[in-house]
PAZAPA-4460 file (N, C-alpha, C; in steps of 0.05 Angstrom, whole numbers, plus 32768, in hexadecimal, padded with zeros to 4 digits):
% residues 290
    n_x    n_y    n_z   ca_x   ca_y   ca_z    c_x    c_y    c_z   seq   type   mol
   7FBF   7E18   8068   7FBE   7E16   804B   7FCB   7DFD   8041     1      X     A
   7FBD   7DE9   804B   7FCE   7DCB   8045   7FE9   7DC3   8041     2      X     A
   7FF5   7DDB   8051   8012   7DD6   8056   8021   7DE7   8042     3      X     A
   8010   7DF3   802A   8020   7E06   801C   802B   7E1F   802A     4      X     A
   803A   7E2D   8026   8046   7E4A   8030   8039   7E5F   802A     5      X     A
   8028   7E72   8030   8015   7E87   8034   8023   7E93   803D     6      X     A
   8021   7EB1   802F   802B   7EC3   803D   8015   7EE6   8036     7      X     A
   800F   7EF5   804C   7FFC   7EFE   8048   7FFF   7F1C   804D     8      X     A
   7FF5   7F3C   802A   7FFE   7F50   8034   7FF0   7F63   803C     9      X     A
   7FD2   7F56   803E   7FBF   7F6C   8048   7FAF   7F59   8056    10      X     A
   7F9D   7F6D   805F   7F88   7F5F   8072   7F72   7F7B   806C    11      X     A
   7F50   7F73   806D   7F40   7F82   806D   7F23   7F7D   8075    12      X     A
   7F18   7F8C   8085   7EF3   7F7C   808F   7EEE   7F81   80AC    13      X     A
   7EED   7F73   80B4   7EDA   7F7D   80CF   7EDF   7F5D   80E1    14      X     A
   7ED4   7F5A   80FD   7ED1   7F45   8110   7EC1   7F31   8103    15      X     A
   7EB8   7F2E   80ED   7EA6   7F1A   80DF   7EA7   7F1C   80C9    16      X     A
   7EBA   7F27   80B9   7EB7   7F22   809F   7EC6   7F35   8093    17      X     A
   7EDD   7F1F   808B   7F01   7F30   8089   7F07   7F21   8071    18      X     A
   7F19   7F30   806B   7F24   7F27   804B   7F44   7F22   804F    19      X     A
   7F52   7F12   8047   7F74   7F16   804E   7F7D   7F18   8030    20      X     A
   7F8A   7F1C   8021   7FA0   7F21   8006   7FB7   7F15   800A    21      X     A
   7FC0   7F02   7FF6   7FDB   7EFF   7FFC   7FEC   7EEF   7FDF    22      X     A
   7FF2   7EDB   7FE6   8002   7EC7   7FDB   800C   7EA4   7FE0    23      X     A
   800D   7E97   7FCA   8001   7E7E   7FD7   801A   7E6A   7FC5    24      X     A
   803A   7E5A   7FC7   8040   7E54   7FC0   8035   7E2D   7FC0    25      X     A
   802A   7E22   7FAD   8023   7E08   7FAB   8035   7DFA   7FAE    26      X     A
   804B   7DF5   7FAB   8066   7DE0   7FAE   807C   7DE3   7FA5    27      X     A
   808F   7DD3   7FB2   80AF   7DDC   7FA2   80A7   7DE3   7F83    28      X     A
   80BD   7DF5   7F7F   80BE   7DFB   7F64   80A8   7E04   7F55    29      X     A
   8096   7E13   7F61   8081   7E24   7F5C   8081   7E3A   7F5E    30      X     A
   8077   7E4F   7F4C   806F   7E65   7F51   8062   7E75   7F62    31      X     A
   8058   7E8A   7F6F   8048   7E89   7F84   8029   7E95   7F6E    32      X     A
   801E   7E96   7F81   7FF7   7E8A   7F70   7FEC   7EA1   7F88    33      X     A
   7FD2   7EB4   7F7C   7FCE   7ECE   7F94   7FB4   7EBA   7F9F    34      X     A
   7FAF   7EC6   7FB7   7FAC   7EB5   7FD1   7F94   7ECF   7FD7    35      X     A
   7F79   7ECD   7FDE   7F69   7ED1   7FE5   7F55   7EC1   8001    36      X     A
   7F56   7ECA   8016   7F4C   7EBB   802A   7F32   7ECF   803A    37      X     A
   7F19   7EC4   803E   7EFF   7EC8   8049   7EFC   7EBB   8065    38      X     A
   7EFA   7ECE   807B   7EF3   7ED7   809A   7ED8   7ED0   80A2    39      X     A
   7EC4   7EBF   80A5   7EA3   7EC4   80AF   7EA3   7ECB   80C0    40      X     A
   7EB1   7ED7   80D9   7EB2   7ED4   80F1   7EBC   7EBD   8105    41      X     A
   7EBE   7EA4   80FA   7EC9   7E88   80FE   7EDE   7E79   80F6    42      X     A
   7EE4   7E7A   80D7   7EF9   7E6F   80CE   7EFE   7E81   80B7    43      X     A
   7F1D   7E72   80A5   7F25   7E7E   8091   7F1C   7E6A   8081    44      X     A
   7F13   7E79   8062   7F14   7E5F   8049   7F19   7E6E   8033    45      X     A
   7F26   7E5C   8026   7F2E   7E6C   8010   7F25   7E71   7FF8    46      X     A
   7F17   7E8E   7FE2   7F09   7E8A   7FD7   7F18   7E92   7FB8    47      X     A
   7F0E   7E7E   7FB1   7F14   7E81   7F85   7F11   7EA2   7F81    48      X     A
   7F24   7EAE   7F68   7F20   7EC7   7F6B   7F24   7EC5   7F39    49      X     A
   7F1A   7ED9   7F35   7F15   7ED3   7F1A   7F26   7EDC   7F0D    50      X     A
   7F45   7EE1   7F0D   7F5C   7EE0   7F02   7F5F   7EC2   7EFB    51      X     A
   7F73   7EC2   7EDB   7F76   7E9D   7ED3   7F8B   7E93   7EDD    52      X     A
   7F93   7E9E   7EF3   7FA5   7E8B   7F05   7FC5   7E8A   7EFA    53      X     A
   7FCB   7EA1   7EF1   7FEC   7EA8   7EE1   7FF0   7EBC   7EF8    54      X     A
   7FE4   7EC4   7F0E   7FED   7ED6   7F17   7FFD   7ED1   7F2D    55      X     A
   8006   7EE7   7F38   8023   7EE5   7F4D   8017   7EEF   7F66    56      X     A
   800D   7F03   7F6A   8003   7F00   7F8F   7FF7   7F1D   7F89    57      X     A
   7FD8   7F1F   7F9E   7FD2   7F32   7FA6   7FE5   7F3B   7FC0    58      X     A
   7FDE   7F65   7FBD   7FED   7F74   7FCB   7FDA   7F80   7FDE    59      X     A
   7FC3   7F7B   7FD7   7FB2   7F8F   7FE5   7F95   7F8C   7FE8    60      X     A
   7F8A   7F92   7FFD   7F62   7F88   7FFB   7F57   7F99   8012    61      X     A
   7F44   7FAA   800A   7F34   7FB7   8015   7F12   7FB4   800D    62      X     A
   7F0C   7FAF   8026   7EE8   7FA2   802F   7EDE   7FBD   803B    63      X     A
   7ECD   7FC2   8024   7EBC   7FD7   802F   7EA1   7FCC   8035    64      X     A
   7E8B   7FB2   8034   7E80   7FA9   8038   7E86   7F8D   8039    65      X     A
   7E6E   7F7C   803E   7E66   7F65   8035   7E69   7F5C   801C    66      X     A
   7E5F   7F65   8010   7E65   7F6D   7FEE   7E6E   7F7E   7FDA    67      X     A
   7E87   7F8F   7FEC   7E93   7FA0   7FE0   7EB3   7F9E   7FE5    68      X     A
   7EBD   7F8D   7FDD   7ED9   7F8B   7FDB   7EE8   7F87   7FC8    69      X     A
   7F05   7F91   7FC6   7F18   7F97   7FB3   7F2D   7F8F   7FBE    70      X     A
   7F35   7F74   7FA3   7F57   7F70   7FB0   7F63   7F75   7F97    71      X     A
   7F79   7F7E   7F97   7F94   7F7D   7F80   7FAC   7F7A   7F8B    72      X     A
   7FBB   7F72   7F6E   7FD0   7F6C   7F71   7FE7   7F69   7F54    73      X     A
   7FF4   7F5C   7F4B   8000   7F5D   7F3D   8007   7F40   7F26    74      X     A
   800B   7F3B   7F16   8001   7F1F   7F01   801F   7F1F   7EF2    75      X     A
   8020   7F09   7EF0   803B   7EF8   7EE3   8035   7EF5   7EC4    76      X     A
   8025   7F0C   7EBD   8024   7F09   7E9F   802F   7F1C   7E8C    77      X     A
   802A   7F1E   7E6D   8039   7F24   7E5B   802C   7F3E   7E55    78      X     A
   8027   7F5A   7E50   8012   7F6F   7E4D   8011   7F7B   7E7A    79      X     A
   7FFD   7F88   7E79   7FF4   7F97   7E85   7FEC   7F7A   7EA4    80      X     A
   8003   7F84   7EBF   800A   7F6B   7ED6   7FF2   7F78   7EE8    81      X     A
   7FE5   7F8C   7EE1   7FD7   7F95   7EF7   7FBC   7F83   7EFE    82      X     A
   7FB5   7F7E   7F19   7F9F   7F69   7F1D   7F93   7F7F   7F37    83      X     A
   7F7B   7F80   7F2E   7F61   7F91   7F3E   7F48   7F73   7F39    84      X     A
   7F41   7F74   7F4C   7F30   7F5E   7F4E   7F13   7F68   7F65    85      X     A
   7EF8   7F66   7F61   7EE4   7F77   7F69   7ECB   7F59   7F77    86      X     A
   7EC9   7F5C   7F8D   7EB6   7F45   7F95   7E9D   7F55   7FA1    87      X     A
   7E88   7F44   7F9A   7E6C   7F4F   7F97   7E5D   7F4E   7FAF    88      X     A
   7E66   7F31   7FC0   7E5A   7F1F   7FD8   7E52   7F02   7FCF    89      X     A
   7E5E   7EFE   7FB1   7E5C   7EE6   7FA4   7E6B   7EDA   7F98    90      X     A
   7E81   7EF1   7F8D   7E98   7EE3   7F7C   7EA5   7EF8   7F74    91      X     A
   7EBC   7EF8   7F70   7ED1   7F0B   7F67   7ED2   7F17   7F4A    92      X     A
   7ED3   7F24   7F33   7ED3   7F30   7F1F   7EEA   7F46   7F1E    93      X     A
   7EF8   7F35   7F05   7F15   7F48   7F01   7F0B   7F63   7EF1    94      X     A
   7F1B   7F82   7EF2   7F15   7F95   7EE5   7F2B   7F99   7ED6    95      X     A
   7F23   7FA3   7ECB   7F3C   7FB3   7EB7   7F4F   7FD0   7EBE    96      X     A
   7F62   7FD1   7EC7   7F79   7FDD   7EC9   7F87   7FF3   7EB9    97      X     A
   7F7E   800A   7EB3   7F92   8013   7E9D   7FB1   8014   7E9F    98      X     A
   7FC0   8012   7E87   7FDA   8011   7E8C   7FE2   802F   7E7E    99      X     A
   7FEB   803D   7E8C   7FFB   8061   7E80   8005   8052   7E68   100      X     A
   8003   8071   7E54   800C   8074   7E39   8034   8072   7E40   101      X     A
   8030   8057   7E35   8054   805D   7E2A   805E   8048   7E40   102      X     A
   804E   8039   7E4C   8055   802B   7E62   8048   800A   7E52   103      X     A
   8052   7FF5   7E60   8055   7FDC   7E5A   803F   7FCC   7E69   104      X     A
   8044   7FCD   7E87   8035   7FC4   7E94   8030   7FDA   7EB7   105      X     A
   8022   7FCB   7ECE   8024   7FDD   7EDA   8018   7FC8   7EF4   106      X     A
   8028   7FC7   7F0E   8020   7FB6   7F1E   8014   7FC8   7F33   107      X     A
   8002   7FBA   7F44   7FF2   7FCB   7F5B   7FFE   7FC0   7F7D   108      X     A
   800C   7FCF   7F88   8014   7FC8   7FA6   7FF7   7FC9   7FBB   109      X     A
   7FEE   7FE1   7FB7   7FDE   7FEF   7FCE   7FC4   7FEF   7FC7   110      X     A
   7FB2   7FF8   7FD6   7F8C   7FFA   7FD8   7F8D   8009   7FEC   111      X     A
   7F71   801D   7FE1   7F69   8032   8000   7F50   803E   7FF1   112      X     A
   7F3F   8033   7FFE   7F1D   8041   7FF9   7F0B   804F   800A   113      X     A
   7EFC   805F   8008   7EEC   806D   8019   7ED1   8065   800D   114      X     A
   7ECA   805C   7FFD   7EB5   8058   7FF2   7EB1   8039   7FDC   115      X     A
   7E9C   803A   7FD1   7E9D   8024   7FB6   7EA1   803A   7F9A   116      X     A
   7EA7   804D   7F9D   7EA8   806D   7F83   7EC4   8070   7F8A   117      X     A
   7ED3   8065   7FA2   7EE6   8080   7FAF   7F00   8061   7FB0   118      X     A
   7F16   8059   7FA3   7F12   8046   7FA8   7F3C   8052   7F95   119      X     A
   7F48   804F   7FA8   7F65   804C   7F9E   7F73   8036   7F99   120      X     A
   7F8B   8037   7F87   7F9B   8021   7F8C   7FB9   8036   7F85   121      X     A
   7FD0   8020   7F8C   7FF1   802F   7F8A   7FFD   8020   7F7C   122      X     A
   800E   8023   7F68   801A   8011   7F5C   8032   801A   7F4C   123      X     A
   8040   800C   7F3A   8055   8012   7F2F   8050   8014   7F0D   124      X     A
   805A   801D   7F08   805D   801C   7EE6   8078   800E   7ED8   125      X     A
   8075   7FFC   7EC3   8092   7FEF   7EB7   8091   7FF6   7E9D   126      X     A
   80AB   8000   7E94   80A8   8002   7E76   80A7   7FE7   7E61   127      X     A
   80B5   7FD6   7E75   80B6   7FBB   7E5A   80AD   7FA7   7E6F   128      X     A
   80A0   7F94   7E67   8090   7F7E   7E76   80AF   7F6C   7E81   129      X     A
   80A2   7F6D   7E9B   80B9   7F5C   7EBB   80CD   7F6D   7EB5   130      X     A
   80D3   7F8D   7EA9   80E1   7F97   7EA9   80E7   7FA9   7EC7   131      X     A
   80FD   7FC7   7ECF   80FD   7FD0   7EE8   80EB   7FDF   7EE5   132      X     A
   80E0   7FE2   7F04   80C1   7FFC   7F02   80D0   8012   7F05   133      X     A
   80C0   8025   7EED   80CA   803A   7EE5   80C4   805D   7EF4   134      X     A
   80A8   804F   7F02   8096   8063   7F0D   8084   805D   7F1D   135      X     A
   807A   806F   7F25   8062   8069   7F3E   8045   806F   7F29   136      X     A
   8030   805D   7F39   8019   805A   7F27   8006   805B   7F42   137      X     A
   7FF0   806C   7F32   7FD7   806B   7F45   7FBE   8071   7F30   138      X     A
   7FAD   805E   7F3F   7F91   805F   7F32   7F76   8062   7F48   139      X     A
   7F61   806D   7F2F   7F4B   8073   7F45   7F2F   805A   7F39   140      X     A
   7F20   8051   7F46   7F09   8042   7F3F   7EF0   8060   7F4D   141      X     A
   7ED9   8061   7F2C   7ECF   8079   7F3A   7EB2   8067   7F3E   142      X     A
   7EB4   8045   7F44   7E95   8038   7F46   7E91   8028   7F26   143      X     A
   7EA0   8037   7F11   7E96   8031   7EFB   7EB2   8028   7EE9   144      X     A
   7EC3   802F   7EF0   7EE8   8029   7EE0   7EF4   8035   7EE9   145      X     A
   7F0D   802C   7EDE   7F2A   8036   7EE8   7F3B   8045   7EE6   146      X     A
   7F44   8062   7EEE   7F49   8076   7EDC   7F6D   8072   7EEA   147      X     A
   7F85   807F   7ED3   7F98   8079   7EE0   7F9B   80A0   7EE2   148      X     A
   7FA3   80A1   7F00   7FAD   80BE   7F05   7FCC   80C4   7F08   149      X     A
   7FD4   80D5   7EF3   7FF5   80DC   7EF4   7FFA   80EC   7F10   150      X     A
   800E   80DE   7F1D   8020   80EA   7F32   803E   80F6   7F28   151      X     A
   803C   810F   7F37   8057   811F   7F2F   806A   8110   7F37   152      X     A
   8083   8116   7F23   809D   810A   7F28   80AC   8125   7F2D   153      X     A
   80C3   811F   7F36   80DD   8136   7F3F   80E7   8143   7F1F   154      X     A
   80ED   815B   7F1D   80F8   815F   7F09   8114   815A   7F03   155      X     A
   8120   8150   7F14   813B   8149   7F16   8139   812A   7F15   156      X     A
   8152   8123   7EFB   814D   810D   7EF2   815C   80F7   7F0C   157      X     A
   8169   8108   7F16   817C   80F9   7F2F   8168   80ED   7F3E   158      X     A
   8148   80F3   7F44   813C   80EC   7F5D   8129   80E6   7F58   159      X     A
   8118   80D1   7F62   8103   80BE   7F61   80F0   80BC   7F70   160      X     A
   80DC   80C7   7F6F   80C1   80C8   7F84   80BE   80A4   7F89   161      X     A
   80CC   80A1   7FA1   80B6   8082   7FAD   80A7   8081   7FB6   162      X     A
   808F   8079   7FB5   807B   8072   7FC0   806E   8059   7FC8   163      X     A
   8064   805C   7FE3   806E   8040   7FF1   804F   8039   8006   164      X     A
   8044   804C   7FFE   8022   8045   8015   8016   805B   800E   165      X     A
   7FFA   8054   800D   7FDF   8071   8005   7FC7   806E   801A   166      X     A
   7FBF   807D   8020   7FA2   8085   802D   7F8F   8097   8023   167      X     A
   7F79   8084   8022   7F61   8099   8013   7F52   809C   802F   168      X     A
   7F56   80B8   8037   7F4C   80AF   8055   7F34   80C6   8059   169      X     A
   7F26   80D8   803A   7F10   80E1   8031   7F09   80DE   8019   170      X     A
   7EF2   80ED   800F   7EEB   80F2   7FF4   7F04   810F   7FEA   171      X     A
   7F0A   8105   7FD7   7F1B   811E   7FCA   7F32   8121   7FE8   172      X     A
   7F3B   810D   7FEC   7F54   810B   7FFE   7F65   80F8   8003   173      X     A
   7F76   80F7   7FFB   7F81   80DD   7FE9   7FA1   80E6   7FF6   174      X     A
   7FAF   80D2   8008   7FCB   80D8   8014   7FDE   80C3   8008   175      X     A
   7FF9   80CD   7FF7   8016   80BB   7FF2   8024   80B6   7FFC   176      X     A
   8029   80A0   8003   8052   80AE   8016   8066   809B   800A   177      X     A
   807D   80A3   8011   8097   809E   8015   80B2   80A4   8014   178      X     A
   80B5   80A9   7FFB   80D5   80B0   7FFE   80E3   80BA   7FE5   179      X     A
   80F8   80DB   7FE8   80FE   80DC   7FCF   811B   80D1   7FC9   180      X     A
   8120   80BC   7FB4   8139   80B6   7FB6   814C   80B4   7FA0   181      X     A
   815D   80B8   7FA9   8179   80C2   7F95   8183   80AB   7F83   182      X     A
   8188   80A6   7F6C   8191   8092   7F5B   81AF   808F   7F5D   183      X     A
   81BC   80B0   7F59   81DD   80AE   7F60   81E1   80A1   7F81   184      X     A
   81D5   80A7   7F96   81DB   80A5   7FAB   81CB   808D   7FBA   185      X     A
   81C0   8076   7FA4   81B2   805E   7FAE   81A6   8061   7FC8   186      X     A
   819D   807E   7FD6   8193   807B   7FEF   8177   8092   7FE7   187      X     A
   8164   8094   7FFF   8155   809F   7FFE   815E   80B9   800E   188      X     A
   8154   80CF   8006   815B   80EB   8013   8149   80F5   8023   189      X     A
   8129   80F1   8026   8117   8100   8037   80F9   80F2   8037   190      X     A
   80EA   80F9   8048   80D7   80F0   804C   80C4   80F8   8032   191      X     A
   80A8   80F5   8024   8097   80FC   8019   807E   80F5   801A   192      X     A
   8068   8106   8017   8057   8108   8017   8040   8117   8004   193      X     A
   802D   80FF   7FF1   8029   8113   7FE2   8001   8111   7FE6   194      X     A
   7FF6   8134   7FE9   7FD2   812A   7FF2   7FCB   812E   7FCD   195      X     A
   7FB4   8123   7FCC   7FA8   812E   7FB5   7F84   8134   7FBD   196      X     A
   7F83   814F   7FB5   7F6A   815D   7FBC   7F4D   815D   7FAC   197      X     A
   7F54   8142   7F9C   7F3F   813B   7F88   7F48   814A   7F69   198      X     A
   7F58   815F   7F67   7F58   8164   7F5A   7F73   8168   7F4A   199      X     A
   7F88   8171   7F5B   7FA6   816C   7F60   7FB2   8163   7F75   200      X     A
   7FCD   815D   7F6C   7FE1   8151   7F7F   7FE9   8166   7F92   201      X     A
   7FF6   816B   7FA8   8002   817E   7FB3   801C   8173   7FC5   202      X     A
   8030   817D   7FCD   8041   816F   7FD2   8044   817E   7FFB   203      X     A
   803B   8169   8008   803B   8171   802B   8057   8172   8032   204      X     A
   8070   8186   8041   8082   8183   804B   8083   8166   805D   205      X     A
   8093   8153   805F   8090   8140   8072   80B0   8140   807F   206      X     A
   80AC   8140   808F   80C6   8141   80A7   80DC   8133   80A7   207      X     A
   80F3   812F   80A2   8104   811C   80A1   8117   811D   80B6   208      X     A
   8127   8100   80BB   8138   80F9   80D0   814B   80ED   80CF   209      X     A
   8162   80EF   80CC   817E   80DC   80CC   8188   80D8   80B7   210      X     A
   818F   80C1   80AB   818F   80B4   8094   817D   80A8   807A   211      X     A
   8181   80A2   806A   8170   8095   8060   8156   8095   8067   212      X     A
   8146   80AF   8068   812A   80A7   8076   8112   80A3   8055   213      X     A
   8101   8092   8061   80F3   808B   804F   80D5   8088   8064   214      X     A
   80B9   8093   804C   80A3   808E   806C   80A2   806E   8059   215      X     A
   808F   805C   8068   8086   803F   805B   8068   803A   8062   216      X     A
   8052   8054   806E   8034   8049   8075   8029   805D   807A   217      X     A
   8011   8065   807B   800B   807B   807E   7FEB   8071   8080   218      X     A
   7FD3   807F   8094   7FBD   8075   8096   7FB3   8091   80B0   219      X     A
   7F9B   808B   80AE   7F88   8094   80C8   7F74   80A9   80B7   220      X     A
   7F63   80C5   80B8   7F59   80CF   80B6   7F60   80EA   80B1   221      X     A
   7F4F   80FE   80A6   7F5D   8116   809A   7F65   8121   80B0   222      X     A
   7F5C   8125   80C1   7F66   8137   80D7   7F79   8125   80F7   223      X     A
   7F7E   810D   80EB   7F8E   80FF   80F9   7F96   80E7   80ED   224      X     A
   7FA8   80F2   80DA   7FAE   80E8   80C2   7FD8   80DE   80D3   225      X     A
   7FDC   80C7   80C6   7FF9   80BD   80CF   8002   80AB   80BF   226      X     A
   8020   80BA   80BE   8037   80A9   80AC   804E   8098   80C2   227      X     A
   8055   8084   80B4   806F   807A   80CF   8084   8073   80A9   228      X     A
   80A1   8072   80C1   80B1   8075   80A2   80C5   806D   80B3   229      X     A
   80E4   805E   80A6   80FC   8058   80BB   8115   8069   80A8   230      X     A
   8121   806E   80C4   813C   8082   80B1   814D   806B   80C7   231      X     A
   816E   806E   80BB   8185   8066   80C2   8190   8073   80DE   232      X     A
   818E   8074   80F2   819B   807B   810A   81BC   8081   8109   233      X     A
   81CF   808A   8105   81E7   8089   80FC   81F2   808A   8113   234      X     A
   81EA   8094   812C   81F5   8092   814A   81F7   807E   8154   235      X     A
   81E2   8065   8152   81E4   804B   815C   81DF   803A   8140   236      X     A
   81E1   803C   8129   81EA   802E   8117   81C8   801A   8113   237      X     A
   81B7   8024   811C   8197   801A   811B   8186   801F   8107   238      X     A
   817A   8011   8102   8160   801A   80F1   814F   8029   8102   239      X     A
   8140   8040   8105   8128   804F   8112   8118   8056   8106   240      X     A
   8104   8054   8119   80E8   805C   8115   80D5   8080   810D   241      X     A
   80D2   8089   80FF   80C1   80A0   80FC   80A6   80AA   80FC   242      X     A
   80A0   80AC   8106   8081   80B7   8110   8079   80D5   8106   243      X     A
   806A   80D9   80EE   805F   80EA   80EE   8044   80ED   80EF   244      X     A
   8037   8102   80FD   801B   8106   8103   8006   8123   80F1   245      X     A
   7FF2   811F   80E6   7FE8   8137   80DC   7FC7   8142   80F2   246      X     A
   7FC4   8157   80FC   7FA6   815A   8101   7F9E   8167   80E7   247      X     A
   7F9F   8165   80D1   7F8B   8173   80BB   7FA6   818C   80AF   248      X     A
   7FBE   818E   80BD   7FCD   81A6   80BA   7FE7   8194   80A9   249      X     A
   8004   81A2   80B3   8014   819C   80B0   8024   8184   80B8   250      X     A
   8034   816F   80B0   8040   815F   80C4   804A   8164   80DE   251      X     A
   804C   8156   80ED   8057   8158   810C   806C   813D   8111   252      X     A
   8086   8146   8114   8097   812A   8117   8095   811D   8136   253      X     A
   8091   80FF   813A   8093   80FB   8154   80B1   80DD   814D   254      X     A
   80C3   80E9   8156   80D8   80DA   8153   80E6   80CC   816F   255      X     A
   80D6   80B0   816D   80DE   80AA   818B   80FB   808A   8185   256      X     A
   810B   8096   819C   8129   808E   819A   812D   8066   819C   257      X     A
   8109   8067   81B2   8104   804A   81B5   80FB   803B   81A5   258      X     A
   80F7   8049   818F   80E7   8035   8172   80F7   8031   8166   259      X     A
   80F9   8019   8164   810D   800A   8149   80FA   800B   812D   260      X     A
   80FE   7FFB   811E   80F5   7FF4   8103   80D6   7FEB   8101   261      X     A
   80CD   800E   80F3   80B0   8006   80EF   80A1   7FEA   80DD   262      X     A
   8097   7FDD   80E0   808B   7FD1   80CA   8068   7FCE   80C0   263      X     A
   805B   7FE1   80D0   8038   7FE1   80BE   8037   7FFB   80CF   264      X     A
   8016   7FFA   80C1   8010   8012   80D4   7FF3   8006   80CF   265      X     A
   7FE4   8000   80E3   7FCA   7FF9   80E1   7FAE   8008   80DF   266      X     A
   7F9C   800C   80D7   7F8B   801D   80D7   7F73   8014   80E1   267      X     A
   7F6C   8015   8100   7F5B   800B   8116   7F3B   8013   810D   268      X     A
   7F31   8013   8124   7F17   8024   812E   7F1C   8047   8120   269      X     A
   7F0C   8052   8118   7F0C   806C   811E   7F1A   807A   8138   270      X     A
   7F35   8090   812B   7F3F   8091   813B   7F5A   808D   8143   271      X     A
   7F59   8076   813C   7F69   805A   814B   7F78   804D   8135   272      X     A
   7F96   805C   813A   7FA4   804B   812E   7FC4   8044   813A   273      X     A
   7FD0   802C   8130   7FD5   8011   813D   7FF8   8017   812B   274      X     A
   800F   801D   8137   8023   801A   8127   8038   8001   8135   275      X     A
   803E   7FEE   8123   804C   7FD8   812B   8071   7FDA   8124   276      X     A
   807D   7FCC   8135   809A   7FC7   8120   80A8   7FB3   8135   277      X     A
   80C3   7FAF   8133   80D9   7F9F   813D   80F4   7FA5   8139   278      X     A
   80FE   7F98   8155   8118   7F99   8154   812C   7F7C   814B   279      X     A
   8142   7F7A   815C   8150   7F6D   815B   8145   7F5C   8171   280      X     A
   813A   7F60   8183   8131   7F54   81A3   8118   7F53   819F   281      X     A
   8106   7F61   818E   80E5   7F5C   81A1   80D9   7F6B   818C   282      X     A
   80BB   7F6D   8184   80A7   7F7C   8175   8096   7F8D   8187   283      X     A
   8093   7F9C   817C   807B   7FB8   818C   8063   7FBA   817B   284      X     A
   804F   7FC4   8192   802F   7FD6   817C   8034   7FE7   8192   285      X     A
   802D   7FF9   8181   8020   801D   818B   8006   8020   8185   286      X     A
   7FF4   802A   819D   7FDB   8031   818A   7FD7   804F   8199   287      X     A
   7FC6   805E   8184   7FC8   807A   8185   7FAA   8080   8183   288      X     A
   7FA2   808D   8192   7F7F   809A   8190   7F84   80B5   8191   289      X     A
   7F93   80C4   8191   7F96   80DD   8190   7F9B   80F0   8171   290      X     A
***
């Protein structure tokens, strides 16, 4: 990127024709500028995207075709920061975003689609513009606009549903995760997980471990469906790794002592999925077909 700093938080497409999302700082004392890059199977190039260029970095891009892709991300402007952006196989076209009643603005982290109808994003809600996010935000694209869907919060003002990765991994199946956490006690208390059945939310028991556990990814299919999350080790003073697994049922913890600090969780072939992280010494992938 002619020597500028790129830095990149999604990736989406196939062996010939991949989309990357990211961020693109132009020179000292610049802002960073969102960063869209195109795969033929040969090289990368980078393509114009139809935001006016105030924005701060895409978070996320999912390629369901040739001509069916969606990147968002979040905008350095004054009103409503959310950026959804829709490419045809010719050129990109920004959508419109709703922002919740009583809310300011609303930025988008995440993407997860099953379809061009079926089509998620995750994000935050702020009450006052570049103010703190106040709440978790999710929206649905049903092919035609953008609907924003309310997610339950804790009734206890002490505790804060985080939400930190989504999978739409059917029609009318829609997976949350991460973490519920305490405001008096600046730490997180337990794993979470929330499905929604097209119609409501429901809240899945998810397994917790040690300290501070929080999940951070979650991906694969309804009936081999997986979260990875890191809690505090307090015996050797480590960050660790958590592995939870679903066949279509309840969670299943696989908590192994040799995983350090998760960081993705990839979503392969059918099937086939890919969990990465690192230590202090070395980085690991796991891949799982089971």
């Amino acid at each position: 990127m002619s020597g500028f700093p790129a830095s990149y938080a999604d990736v989406s497409g196939t062996a010939n024709d991949a989309w990357a999302a990211g961020a693109i700082t132009p020179g000292p004392y610049h802002r960073k500028q969102p960063l869209l890059m195109h795969w033929n199977g040969l090289a990368w190039s980078r393509v114009a995207f139809a935001d006016d260029g105030k924005s701060d970095k895409f978070n996320g891009v999912a390629a369901l075709g040739p001509a069916d892709v969606w990147a968002i991300g979040s905008r350095q402007v004054s009103g409503n920061n959310a950026l959804a952006e829709y490419w045809n196989g010719t050129s990109w076209t920004a959508t419109t975003v709703p922002v919740p009643q009583g809310m300011a603005s609303t930025g988008l982290n995440h993407i997860s689609a099953t379809s061009s109808t079926d089509v998620w994003a995750l994000g935050t809600d702020y009450a006052t513009d570049g103010g703190t996010a106040v709440g978790n935000y999710v929206a649905h694209w049903n092919g035609l606009s953008w609907k924003a869907i309310a997610v339950p919060s804790s009734a206890n003002p002490d505790l804060y549903t985080w939400l930190r990765d989504m999978a739409a991994v059917a029609p009318n199946d829609l997976w949350l995760a991460g973490g519920t956490y305490s405001n008096s006690q600046a730490d997180f208390l337990g794993n979470l997980t929330l499905p929604w059945d097209g119609a409501a939310w429901h809240t899945a028991s998810a397994p917790s471990t040690g300290m501070s556990p929080t999940l951070l990814h979650i991906g694969g299919t309804s009936t081999n469906l997986w979260a990875v999350g890191n809690y505090w080790d307090t015996s050797t003073s480590t960050s660790k790794t958590t592995v939870l697994h679903s066949s279509g049922g309840g969670w299943s913890a696989s908590t192994d002592s040799a995983l350090s600090a998760a960081t993705g969780l990839i979503r392969g072939a059918p099937g086939v999925v890919l969990l990465s992280g690192a230590d202090s010494e070395s980085g690991y992938i796991l891949r799982s077909t089971s």
